[in-house]
C-alpha angles and dihedrals in degrees: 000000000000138000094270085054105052086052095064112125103221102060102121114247106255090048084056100052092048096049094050087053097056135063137212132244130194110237129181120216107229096196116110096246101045093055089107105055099068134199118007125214104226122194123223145187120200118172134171142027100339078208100062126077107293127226116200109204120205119205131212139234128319096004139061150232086298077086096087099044099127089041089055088050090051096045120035095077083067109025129034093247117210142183145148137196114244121238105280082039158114105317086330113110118282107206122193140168096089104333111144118230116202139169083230087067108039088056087054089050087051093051088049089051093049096039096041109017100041096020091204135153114205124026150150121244120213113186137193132206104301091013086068075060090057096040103061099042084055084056074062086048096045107048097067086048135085102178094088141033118214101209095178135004110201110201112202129185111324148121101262094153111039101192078076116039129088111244112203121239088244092051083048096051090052102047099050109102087233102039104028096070090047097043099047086063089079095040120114137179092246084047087059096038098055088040089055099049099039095049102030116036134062107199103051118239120231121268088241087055083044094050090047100047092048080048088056099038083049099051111118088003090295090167081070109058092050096115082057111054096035084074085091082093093065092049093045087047094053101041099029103103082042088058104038089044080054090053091051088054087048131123089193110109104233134197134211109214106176137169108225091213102062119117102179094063096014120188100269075071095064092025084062096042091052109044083051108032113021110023081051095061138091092221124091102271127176135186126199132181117194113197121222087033124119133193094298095060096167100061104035084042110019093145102057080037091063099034085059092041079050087052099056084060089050107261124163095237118182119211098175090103090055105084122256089251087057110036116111124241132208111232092195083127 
């Protein structure tokens, strides 16, 4: 986005802010079939003290890095908070015409991020929904590197074994290989927008929220290129058990975040992951379920969300003066 671009007048208040508060990077794709396409302008949010210990964030399908707007607000006094929005995201570029999108990319996009852009050395990593996806193919990524520790990664709500999880009708329709190109003609960013927070939040987000995310879906035509970066099933579907088997094999300690409410990766998906994956393991592994909270975790619950991110750097958190209701519970057991 250039200067002209970040004056106009009709961007809704919250996308503007967060805009203002981000900066862009040029990234290469290194996969065959995207040569041509050149450089890529990335989007990127850092806040916080550069100096204290950094958190990456990782967003999900279809949004962006917006998604962690009230996390950013409840962290960044104490952690340097970081995230950026994938190519095909957010107010990153969104190339078409033949450009392949792939989880496998977009892990190598997030380890140059961390390795060129914040130039740090040791972080926790919090995903979301595609970005679990991300995540563990970076552990791929990780394990044949020296440059960066990973100290926590932090899974939220998201459909990291598809033989369980409950695919819409919608994300059906654009993802199949007839319907998908002729369907994501119609599609806009406010379509997207109302469908999201009326199907997966509980606690529904502000018009204003709501303006500014269908701002941001809608940036460079993104409603149109939704057949191509729902894909990302297909992908999931064909490495997860790699991935998940990776996890397993991981010294990395790993936490389970999850929103009990969700019906699109319901819990069996992270009760699953967890009793075969994660339980199983030597490595410190947690598993939280937070009630009231539906697939996007982070925005009907962000402050149990960031006291249990708080928690992985070993914070006394203290979740008495949450009701009973509400309270989280661990389900190690």
């Amino acid at each position: 986005m250039n200067k002209k671009d970040r004056n106009v007048t009709d961007i809704p208040k919250l996308a503007r802010q967060w805009l203002n508060s981000g900066r862009f990077f040029k990234w290469t794709s290194a996969s065959e079939e995207n040569k041509s396409f050149g450089e890529l302008n990335i989007f990127s949010v850092q806040k916080g003290d550069g100096k204290k210990p950094p958190i990456l964030m990782i967003h999900g399908y279809p949004t962006s890095s917006f998604d962690f707007m009230e996390l950013f607000d409840l962290l960044s006094m104490d952690y340097f908070v970081c995230a950026l929005d994938t190519q095909g995201y957010g107010f990153s570029d969104k190339p078409r015409n033949g450009y392949k999108y792939s989880i496998e990319d977009d892990a190598r996009l997030v380890n140059y991020y961390i390795n060129e852009v914040l130039n740090v050395r040791n972080l926790t990593v919090v995903t979301h929904d595609k970005g679990n996806s991300v995540g563990l193919a970076l552990l791929d990524l990780y394990k044949n590197q020296n440059r960066y520790t990973i100290g926590h990664l932090i899974l939220t709500n998201g459909n990291i074994y598809l033989p369980l999880a409950n695919l819409t009708g919608f994300q059906k329709i654009l993802l199949n290989r007839l319907t998908g190109p002729v369907a994501t003609k119609f599609v806009t960013g406010k379509t997207l927008a109302n469908r999201l927070n009326k199907t997966t939040h509980n606690i529904t987000e502000s018009p204003e929220k709501v303006r500014s995310n269908a701002f941001i879906l809608g940036y460079q035509n993104g409603g149109q290129i939704q057949h191509d970066i729902i894909q990302y099933l297909n992908q999931r579907k064909h490495y997860e058990v790699q991935w998940l088997e990776n996890l397993r094999n991981s010294t990395v300690p790993t936490t389970l975040v999850w929103g009990e409410e969700d019906t699109i990766a319901p819990t069996k998906v992270s009760d699953y992951v967890w009793a075969n994956y994660l339980k199983v393991r030597t490595a410190q592994s947690n598993y939280w379920i937070i009630p009231g909270a539906n697939h996007y975790v982070q925005n009907d619950k962000p402050e149990i969300v960031s006291k249990l991110i708080r928690r992985s750097f070993g914070e006394e958190v203290d979740f008495r003066e949450i009701s009973e209701e509400e309270r989280p519970y661990s389900r190690m057991a």
